[in-house]
C-alpha positions as CSV (number, residue, x, y, z in Angstrom):
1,X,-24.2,-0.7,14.5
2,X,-23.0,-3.7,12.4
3,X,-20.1,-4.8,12.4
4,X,-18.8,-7.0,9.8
5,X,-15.4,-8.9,9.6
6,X,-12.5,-6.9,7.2
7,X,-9.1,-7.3,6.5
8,X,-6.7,-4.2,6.8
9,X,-3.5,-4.1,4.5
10,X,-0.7,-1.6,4.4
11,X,1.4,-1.4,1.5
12,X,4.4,0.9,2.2
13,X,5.7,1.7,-1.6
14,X,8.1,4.1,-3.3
15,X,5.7,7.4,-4.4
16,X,6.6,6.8,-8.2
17,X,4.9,3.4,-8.1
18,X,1.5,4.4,-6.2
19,X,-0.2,4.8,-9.2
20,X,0.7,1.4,-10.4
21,X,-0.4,-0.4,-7.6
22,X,-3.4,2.0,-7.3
23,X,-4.9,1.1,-10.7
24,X,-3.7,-3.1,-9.6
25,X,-5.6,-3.2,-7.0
26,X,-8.6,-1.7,-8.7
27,X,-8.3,-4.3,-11.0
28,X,-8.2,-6.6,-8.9
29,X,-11.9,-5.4,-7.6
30,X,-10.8,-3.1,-4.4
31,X,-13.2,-0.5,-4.1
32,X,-11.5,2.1,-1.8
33,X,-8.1,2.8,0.0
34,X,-6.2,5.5,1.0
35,X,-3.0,6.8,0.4
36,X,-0.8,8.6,3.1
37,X,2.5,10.2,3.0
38,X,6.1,8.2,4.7
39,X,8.3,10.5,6.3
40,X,10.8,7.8,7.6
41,X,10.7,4.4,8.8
42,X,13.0,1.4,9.8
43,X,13.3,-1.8,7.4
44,X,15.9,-4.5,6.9
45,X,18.8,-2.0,6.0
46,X,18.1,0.3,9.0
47,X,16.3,3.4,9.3
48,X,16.0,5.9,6.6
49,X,14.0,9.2,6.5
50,X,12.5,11.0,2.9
51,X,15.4,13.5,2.6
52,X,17.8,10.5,2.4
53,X,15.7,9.1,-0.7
54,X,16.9,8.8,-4.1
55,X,15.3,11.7,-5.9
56,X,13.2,12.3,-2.7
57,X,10.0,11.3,-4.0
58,X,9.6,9.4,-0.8
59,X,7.6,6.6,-0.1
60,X,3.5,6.4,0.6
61,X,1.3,4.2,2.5
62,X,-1.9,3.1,0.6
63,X,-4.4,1.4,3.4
64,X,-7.2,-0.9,2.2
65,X,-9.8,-2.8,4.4
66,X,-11.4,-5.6,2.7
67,X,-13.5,-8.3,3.1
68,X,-12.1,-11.6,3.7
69,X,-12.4,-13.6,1.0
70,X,-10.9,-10.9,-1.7
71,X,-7.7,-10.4,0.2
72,X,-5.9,-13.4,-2.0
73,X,-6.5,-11.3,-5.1
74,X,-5.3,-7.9,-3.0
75,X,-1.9,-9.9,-2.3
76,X,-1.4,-10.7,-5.6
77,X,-2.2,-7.7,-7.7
78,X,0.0,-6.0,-5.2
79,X,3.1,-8.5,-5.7
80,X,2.8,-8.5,-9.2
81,X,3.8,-4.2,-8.8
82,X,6.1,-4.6,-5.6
């Protein structure tokens, strides 16, 4: 098996905004990710779970690996949605 060096980068992002940073990053030449459901997690104003949500669209996780050398565009399609 090869093995070849990647990057892996997790956006965690409100649901209403997945498809906005979906069709970025595509954009910005990303071939594949995934996207998982966020039942709850713990951030800089304390934990919160996806019945506490505004709405309670909740929040997904879309997962990327990537070579190297195209994470600079990743980052910044991704902080031009976030």
């Amino acid at each position: 098996m090869d093995m070849h060096p990647a990057k892996r980068v997790s956006i965690v992002i409100e649901a209403p905004l997945e498809s906005r940073l979906t069709d970025a990053l595509v954009a910005a030449g990303v071939t594949g990710y995934t996207v998982m459901p966020v039942t709850g997690g713990s951030g800089r104003s304390g934990q919160w779970t996806r019945d506490g949500q505004l709405g309670r669209s909740g929040m997904v996780n879309v997962i990327c690996l990537i070579k190297p050398e195209r994470l600079d565009a990743l980052l910044e399609a991704a902080f031009k949605v976030v």
